[in-house]
BATI-251239 format. One record per residue (C-alpha): residue number from 0; chain; residue in one letter; x, z, y. Coordinates in Angstrom, 1 decimal. Layout:
<nodes>
+-----+-------+------+--------+--------+--------+
:  nr : kette : rest :      u :      w :      v :
+-----+-------+------+--------+--------+--------+
: NUM :     A :    A :      X :      Z :      Y :
...
+-----+-------+------+--------+--------+--------+
</nodes>
This chain:
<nodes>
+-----+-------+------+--------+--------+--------+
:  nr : kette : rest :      u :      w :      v :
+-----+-------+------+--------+--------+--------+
:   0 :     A :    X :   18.1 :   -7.1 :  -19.3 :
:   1 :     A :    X :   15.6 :   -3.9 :  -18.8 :
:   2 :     A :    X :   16.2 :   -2.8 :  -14.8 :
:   3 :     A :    X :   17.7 :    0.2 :  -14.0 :
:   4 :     A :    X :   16.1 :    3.0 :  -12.2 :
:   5 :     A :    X :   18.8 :    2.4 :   -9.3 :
:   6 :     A :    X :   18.3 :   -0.9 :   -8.7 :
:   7 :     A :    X :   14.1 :   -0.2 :   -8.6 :
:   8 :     A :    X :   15.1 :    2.9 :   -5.9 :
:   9 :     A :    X :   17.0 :    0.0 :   -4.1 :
:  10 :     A :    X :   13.8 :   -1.2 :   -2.8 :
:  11 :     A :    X :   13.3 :    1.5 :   -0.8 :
:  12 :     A :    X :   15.9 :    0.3 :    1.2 :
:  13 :     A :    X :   14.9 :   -3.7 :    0.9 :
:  14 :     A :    X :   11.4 :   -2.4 :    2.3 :
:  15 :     A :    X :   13.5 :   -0.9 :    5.6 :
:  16 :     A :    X :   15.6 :   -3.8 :    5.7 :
:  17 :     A :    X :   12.6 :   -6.2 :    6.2 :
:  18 :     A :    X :   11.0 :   -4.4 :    9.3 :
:  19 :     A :    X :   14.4 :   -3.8 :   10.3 :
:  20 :     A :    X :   15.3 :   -7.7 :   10.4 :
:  21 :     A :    X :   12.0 :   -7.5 :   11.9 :
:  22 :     A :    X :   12.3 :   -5.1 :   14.8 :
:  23 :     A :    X :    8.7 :   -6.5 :   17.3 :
:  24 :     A :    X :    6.5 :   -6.0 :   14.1 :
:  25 :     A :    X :    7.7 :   -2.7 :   13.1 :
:  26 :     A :    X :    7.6 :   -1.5 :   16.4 :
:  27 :     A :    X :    4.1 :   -2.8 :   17.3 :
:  28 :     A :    X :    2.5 :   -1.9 :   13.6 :
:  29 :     A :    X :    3.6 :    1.7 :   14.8 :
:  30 :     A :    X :    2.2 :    2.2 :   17.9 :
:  31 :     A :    X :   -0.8 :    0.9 :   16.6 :
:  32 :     A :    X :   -1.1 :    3.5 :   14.0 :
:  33 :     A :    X :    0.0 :    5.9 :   16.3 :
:  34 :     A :    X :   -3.0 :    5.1 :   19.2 :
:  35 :     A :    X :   -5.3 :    4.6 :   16.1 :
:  36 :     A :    X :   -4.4 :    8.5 :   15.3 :
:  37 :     A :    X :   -5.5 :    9.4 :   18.9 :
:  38 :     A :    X :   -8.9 :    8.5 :   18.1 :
:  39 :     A :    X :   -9.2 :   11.1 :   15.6 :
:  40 :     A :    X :   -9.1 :   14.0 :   18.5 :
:  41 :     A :    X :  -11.0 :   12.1 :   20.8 :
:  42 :     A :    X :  -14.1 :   11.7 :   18.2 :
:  43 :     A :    X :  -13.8 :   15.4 :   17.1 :
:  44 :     A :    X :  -14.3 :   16.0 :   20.6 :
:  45 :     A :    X :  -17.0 :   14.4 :   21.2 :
:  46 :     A :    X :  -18.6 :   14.9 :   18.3 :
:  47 :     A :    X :  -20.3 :   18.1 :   17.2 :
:  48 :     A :    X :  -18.4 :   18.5 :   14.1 :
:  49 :     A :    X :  -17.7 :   21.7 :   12.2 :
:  50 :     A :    X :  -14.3 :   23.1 :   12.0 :
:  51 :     A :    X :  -12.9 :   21.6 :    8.3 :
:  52 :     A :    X :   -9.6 :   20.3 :    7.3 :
:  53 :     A :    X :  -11.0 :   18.0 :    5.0 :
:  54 :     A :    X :  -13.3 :   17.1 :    7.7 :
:  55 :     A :    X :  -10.5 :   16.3 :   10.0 :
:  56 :     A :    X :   -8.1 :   14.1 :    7.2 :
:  57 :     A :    X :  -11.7 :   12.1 :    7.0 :
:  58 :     A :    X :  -12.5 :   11.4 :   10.4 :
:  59 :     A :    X :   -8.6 :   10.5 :   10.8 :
:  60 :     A :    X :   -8.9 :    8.2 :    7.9 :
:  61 :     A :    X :  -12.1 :    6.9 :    9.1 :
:  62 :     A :    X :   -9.7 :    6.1 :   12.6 :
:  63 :     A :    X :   -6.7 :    4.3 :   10.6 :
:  64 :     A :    X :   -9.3 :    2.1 :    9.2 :
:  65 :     A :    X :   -8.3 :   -0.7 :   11.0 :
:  66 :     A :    X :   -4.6 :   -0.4 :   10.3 :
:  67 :     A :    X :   -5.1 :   -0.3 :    6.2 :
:  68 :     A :    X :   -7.6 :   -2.9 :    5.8 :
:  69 :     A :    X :   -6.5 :   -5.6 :    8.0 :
:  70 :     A :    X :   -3.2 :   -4.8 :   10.2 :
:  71 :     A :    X :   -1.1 :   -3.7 :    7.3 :
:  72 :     A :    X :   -2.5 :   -6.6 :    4.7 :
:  73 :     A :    X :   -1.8 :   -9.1 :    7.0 :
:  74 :     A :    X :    2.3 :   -7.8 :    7.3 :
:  75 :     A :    X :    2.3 :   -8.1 :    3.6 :
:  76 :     A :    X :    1.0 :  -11.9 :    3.8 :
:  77 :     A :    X :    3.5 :  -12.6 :    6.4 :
:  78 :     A :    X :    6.1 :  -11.0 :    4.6 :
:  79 :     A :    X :    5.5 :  -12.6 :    1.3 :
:  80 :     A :    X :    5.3 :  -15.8 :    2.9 :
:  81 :     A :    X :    8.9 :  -14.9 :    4.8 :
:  82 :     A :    X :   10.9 :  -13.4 :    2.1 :
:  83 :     A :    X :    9.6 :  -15.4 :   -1.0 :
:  84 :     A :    X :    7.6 :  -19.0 :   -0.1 :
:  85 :     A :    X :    5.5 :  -18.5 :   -2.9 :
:  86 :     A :    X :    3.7 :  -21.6 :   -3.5 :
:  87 :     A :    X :    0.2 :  -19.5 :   -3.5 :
:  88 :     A :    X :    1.4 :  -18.6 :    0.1 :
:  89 :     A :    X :    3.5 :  -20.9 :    1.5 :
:  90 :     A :    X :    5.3 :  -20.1 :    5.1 :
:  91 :     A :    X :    3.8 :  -22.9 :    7.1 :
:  92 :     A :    X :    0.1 :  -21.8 :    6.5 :
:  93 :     A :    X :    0.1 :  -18.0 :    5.6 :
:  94 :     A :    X :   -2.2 :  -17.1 :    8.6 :
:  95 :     A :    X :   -4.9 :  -19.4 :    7.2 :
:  96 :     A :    X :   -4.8 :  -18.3 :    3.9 :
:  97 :     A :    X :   -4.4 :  -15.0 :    4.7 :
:  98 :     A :    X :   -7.4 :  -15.6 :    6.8 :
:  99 :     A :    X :   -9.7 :  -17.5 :    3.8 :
: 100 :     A :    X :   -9.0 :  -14.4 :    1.5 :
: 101 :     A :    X :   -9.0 :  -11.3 :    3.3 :
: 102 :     A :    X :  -12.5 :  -10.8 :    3.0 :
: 103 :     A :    X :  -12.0 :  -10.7 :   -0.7 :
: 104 :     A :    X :   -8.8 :   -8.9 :   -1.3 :
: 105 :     A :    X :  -10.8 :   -6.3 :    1.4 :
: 106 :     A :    X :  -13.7 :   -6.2 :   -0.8 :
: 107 :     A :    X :  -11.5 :   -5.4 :   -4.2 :
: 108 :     A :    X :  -10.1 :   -2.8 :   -2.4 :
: 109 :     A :    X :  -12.7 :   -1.5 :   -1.1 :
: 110 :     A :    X :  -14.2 :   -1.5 :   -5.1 :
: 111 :     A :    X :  -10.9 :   -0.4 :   -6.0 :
: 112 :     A :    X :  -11.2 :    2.7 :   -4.2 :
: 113 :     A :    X :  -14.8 :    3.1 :   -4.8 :
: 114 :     A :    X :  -13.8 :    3.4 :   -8.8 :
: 115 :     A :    X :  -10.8 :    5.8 :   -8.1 :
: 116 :     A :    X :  -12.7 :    7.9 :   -6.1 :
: 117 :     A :    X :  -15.7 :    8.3 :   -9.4 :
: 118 :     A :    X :  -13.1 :    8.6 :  -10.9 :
: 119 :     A :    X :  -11.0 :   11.1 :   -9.3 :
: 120 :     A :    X :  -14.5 :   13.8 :   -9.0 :
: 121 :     A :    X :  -15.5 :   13.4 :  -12.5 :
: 122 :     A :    X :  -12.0 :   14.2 :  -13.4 :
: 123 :     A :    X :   -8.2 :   13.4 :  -11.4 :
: 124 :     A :    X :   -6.8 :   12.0 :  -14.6 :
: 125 :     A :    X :   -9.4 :    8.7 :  -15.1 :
: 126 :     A :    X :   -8.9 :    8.0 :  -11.0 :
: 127 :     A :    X :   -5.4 :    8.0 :  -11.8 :
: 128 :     A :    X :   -5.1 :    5.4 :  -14.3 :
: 129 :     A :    X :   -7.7 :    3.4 :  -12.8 :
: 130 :     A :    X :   -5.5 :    3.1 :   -9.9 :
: 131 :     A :    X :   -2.6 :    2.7 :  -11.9 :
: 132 :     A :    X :   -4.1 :   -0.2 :  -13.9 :
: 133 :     A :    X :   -5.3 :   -1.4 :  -11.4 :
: 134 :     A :    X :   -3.9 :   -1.4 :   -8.1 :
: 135 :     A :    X :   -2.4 :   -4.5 :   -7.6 :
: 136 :     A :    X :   -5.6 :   -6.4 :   -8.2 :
: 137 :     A :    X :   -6.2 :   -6.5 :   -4.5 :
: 138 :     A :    X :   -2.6 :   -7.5 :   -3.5 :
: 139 :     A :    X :   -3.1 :  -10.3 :   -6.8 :
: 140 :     A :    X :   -6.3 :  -11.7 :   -4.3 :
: 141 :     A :    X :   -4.4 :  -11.4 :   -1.0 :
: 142 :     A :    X :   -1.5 :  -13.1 :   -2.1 :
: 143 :     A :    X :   -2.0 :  -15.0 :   -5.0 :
: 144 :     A :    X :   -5.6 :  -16.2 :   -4.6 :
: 145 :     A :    X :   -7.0 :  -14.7 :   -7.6 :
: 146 :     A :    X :  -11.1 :  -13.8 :   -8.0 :
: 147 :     A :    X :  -11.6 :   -9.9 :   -7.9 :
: 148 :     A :    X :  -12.0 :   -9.5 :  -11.8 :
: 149 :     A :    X :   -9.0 :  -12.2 :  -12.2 :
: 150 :     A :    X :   -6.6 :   -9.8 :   -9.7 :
: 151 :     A :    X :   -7.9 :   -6.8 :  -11.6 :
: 152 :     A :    X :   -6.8 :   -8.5 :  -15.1 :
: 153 :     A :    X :   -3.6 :  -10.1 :  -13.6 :
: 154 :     A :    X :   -2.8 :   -6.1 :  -12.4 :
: 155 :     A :    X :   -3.9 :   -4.8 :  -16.0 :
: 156 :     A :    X :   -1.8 :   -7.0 :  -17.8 :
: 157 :     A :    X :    1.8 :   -6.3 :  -15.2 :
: 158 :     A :    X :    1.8 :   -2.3 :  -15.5 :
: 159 :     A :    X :    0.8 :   -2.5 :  -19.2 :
: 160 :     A :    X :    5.2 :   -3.2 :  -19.1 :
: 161 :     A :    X :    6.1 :   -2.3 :  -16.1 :
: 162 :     A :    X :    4.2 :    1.0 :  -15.0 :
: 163 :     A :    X :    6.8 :    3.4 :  -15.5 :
: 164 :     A :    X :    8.9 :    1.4 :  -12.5 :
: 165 :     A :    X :    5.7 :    1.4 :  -10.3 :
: 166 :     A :    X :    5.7 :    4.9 :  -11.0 :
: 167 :     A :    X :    9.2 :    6.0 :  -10.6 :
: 168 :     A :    X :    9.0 :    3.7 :   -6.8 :
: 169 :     A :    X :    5.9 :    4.7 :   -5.5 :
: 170 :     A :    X :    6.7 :    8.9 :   -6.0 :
: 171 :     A :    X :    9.9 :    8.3 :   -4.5 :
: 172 :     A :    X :    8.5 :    7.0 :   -1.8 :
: 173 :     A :    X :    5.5 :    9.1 :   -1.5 :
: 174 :     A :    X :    8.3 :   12.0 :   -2.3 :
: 175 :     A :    X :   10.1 :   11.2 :    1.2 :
: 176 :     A :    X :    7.0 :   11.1 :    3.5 :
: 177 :     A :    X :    6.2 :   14.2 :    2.4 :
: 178 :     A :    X :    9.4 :   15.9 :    3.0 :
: 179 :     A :    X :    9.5 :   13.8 :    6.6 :
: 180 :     A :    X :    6.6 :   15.1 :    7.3 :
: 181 :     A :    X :    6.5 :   18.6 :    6.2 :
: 182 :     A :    X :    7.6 :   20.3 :    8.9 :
: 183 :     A :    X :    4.8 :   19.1 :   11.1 :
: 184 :     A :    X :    2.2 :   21.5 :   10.1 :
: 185 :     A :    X :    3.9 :   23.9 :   11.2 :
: 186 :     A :    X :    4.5 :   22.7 :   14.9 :
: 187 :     A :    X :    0.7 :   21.3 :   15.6 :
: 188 :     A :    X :   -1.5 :   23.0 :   17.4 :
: 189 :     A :    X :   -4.9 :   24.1 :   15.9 :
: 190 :     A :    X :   -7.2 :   22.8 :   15.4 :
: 191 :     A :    X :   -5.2 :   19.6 :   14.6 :
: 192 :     A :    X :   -7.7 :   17.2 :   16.3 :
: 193 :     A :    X :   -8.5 :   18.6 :   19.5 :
: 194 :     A :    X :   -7.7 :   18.0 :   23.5 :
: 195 :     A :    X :   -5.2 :   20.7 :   22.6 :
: 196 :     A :    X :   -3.5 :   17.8 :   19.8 :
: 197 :     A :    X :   -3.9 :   15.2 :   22.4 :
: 198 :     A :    X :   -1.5 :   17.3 :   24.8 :
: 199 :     A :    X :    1.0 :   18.4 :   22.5 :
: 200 :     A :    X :    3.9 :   15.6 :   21.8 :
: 201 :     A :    X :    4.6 :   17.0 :   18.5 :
: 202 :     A :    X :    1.1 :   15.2 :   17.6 :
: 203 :     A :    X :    2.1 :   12.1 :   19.5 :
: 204 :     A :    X :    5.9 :   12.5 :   17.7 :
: 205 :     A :    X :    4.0 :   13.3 :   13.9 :
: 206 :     A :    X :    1.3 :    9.9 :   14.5 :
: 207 :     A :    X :    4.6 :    7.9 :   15.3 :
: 208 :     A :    X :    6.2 :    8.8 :   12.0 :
: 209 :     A :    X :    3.4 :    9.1 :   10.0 :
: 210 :     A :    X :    2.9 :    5.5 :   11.5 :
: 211 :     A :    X :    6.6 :    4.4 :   10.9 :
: 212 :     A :    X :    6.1 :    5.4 :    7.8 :
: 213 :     A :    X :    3.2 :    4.1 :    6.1 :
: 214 :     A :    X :    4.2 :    0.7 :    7.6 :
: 215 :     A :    X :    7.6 :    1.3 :    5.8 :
: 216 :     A :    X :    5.6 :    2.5 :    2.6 :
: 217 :     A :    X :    3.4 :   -0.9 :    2.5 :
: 218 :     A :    X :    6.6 :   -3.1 :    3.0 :
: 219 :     A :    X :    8.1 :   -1.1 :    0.4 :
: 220 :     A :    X :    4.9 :   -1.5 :   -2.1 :
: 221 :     A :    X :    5.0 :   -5.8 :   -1.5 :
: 222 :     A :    X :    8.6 :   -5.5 :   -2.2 :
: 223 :     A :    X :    8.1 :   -3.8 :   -5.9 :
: 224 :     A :    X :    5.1 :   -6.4 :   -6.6 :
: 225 :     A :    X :    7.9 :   -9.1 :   -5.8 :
: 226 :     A :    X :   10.2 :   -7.6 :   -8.2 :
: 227 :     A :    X :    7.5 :   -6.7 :  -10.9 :
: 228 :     A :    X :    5.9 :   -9.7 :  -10.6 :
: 229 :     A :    X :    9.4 :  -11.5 :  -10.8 :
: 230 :     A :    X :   10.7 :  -10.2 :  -13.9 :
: 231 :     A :    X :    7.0 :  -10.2 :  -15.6 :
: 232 :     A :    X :    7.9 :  -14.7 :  -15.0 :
: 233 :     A :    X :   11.1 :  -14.2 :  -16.7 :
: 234 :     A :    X :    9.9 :  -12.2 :  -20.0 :
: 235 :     A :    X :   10.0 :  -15.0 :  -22.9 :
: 236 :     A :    X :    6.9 :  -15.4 :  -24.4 :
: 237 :     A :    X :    6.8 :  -14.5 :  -27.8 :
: 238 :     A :    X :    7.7 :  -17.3 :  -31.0 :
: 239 :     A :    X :    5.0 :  -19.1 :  -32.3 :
: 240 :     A :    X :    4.4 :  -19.2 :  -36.0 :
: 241 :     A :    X :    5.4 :  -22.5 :  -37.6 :
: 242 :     A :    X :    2.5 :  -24.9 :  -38.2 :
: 243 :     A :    X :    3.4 :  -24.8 :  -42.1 :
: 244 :     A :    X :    5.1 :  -22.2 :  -44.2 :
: 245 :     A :    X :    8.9 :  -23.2 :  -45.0 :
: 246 :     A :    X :    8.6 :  -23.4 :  -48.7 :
: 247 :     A :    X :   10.8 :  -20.1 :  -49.6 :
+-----+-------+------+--------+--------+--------+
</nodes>
């Protein structure tokens, strides 16, 4: 039976259920993205930087480093290994394996965004679909110990069925950070990364949700690979031919 768009939408909920049930995680995943933030100001200040909002959103990027290549990848393994005991990461050793292929699911995403990005300047569509095809190639390494090309294929050959789902899931949520967030702008002071920032709590209250929230967004994203990756085992393989012809 094809999945409804509620039941994909549900996940958003699953992936706020699991750091729910999970309250020490969540809660220390966020305040580490939120003291990460704080090193954005304290680097533009000491720093002699121009004044540039795309300047800024780089040098706070540059910060969170540390949460999106290691902090957040590692919840995902742990979570996987919680919520699923896939045999490709079982729950009695998911620190070690997480441990043996990080280093490669870090380097396909690093490639990843590496092609996105060429993508994405020579023209937004081809970045698009590159991520699209894609983008679960380094989740494929981190969790299911594929090579790099092998995740890329293994992603290729999932949202060639399912990317209207991963689509529909991922906006949604992107949708509702967005409107969180929104009214933020507003409320900071300017320049946004400045001692100024570092005194104002609607900085400190923005980095806690932004925080909150892209945890919530990356325990959201391992729950739709479960679920894509789920049905994807359940899809019948096609009938073979018969090894002669039947005679009629």
């Amino acid at each position: 039976m094809k999945p409804s768009p509620i039941r994909d939408l549900k996940l958003l909920r699953e992936g706020l259920s699991r750091l729910l049930a999970r309250p020490g995680m969540f809660l220390g995943l966020t305040a580490l993205s939120t003291a990460l933030a704080a090193l954005g100001p304290l680097l533009r200040m000491r720093l002699p930087l121009p004044a540039d909002p795309l300047l800024d959103g780089m040098v706070r990027g540059m910060a969170l480093l540390p949460m999106e290549l290691y902090a957040l990848p590692r919840m995902a393994a742990y979570l996987d290994a919680q919520t699923l005991g896939h045999p490709d990461n079982l729950p009695g050793n998911w620190q070690e394996t997480f441990e043996a292929r990080w280093w490669r699911a870090t380097a396909a995403r690093l490639l990843l965004s590496l092609l996105v990005g060429i993508g994405l300047m020579l023209c937004v569509a081809p970045g698009l679909l590159v991520l699209l095809a894609f983008g679960w190639g380094p989740t494929r390494t981190l969790l299911r110990g594929d090579g790099i090309q092998a995740g890329y294929r293994a992603s290729a050959k999932l949202m060639m069925r399912a990317w209207p789902r991963a689509v529909l899931v991922i906006a949604a949520a992107l949708l509702l950070q967005l409107l969180l967030l929104s009214p933020f702008p507003a409320l900071l002071p300017e320049p946004a990364l400045s001692e100024a920032a570092l005194r104002s709590p609607w900085f400190w209250a923005e980095a806690a949700l932004s925080g909150a929230l892209g945890v919530w967004f990356a325990s959201v994203a391992l729950a739709l690979f479960q679920a894509l990756e789920a049905d994807a085992a359940t899809v019948p393989a096609p009938d073979q031919p018969p090894d002669s012809p039947s005679g009629k």
